[in-house]
NUTOR-9805 format. One record per residue: residue number from 1; residue in three letters; chain; x, y, z of N, C-alpha, C in turn. Coordinates in pm, whole numbers, plus 50000, padded with zeros to 5 digits. Example, Ala and Ser with C-alpha at 12.3 -4.5 7.8 and 13.67 -1.06 7.14 Angstrom:
residues 2
1  ala  A  51319  49431  50780  51230  49550  50780  51320  49670  50780 $
2  ser  A  51285  49775  50708  51367  49894  50714  51290  50003  50787 $
end
This chain:
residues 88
1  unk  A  50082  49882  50000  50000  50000  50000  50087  50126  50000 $
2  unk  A  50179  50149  50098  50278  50257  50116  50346  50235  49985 $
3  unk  A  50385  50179  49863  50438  50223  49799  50370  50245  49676 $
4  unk  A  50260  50197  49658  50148  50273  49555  50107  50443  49596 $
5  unk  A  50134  50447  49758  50075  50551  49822  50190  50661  49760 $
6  unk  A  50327  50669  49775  50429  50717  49725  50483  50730  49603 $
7  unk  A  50408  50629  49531  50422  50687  49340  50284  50730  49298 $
8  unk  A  50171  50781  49422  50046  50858  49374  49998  50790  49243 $
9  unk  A  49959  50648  49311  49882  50539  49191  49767  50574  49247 $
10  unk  A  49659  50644  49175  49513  50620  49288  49466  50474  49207 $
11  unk  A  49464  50474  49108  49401  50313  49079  49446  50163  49164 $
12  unk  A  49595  50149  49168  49650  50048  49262  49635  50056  49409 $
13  unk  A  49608  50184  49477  49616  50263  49562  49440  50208  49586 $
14  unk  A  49362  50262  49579  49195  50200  49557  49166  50057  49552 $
15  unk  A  49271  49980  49450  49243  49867  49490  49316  49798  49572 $
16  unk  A  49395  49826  49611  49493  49769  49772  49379  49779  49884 $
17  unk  A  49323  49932  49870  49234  49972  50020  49133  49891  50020 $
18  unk  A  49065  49853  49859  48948  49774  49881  48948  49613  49938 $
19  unk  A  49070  49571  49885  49147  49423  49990  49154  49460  50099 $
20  unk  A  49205  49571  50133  49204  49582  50289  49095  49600  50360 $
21  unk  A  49021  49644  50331  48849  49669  50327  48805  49514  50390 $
22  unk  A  48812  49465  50282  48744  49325  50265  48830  49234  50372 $
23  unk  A  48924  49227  50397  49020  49165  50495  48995  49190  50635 $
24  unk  A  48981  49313  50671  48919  49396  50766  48763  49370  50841 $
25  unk  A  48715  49391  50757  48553  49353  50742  48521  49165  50810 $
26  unk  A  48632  49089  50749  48659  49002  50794  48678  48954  50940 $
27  unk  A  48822  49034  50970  48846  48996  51069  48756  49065  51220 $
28  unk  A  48722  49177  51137  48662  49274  51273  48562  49164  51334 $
29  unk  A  48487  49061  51256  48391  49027  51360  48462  48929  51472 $
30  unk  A  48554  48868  51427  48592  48809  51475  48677  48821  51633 $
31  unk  A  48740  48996  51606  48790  49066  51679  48732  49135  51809 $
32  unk  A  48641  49142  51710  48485  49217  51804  48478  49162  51989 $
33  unk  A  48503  48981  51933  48476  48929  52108  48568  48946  52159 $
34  unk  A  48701  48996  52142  48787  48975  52233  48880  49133  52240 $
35  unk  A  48849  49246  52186  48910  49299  52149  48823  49458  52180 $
36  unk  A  48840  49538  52306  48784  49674  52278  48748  49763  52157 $
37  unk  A  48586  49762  52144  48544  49809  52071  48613  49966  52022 $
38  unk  A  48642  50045  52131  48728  50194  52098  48800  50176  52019 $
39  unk  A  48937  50057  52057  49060  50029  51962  49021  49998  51860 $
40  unk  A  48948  49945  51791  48876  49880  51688  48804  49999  51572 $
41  unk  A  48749  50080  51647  48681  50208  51573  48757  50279  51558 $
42  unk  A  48918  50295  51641  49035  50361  51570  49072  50350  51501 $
43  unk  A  49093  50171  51437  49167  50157  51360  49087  50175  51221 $
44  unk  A  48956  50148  51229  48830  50175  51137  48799  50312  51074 $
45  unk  A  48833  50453  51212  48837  50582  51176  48959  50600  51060 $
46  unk  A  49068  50539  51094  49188  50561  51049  49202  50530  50903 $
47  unk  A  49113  50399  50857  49123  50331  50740  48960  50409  50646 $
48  unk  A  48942  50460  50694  48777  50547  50638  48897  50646  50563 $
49  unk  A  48957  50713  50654  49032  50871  50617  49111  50857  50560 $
50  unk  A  49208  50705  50517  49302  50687  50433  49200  50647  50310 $
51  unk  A  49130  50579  50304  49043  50536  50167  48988  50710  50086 $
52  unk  A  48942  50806  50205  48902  50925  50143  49039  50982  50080 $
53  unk  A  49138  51022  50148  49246  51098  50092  49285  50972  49953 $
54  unk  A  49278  50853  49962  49314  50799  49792  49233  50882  49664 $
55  unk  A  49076  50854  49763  48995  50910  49634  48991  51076  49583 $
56  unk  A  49058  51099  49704  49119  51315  49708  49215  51308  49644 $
57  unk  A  49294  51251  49656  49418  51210  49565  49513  51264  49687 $
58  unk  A  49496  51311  49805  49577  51376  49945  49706  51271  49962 $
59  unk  A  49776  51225  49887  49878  51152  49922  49985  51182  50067 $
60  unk  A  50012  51276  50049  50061  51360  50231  49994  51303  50330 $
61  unk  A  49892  51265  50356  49763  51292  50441  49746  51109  50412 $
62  unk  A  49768  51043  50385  49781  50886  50320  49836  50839  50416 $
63  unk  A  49979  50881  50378  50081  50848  50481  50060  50841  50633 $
64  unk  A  50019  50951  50663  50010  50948  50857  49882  50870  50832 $
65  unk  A  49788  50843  50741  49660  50764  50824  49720  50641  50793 $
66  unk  A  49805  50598  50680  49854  50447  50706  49917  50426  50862 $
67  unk  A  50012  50518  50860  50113  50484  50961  50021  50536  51085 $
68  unk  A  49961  50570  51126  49806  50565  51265  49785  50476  51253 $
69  unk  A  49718  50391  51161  49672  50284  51195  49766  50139  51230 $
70  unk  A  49874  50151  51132  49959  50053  51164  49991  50056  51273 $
71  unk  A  50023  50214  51356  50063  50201  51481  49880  50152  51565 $
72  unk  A  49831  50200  51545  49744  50177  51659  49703  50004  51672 $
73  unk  A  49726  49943  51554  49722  49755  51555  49839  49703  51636 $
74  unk  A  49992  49797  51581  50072  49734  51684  50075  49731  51835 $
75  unk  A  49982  49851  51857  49961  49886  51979  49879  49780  52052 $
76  unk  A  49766  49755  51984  49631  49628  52035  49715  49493  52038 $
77  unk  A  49832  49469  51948  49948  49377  51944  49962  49366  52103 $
78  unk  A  50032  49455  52090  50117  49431  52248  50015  49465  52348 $
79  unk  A  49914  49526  52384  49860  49521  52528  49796  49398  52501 $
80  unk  A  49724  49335  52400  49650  49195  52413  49732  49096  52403 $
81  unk  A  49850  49095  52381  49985  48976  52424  49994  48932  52570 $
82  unk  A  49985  48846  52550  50014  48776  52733  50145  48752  52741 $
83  unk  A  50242  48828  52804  50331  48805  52829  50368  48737  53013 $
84  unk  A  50454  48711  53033  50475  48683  53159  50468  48828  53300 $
85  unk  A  50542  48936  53177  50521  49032  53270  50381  49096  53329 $
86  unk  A  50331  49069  53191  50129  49142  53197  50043  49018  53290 $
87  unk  A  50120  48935  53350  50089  48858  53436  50095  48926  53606 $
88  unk  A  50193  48929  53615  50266  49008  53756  50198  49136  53691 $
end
């Protein structure tokens, strides 16, 4: 996606988001039971505003909503990891 996003493809760019769409759509229900609904509508806000700036053509504005959201999944990564420490 980031590198369709950086040679300002909106066609490859549109259809990457719509896999991700569909991938998404997927997993959210699944996510749904185990997984705070807030974090979930972040990452959902995040991927709405990157799909709009493709179809704006806002490539600048692409970038930080990819990289928000990537961060905010890595984030749901690690607090929903059971580690030994998140034990103690």
């Amino acid at each position: 996606m980031r590198e369709h996003i950086l040679e300002e493809n909106k066609e490859k760019s549109q259809k990457q988001m719509q896999k991700i769409k569909i991938k998404w759509a997927e997993r959210y229900k699944l996510l749904a039971y185990y997984i705070e609904h807030d974090e979930l509508e972040k990452v959902e806000t995040e991927l709405v505003r990157l799909a709009a700036d493709i179809d704006m053509q806002e490539y600048k504005h692409c970038i930080n909503e990819l990289n928000t959201a990537i961060f905010i999944l890595e984030h749901i990564l690690q607090k929903e990891k059971l580690d030994i420490i998140s034990i103690f």
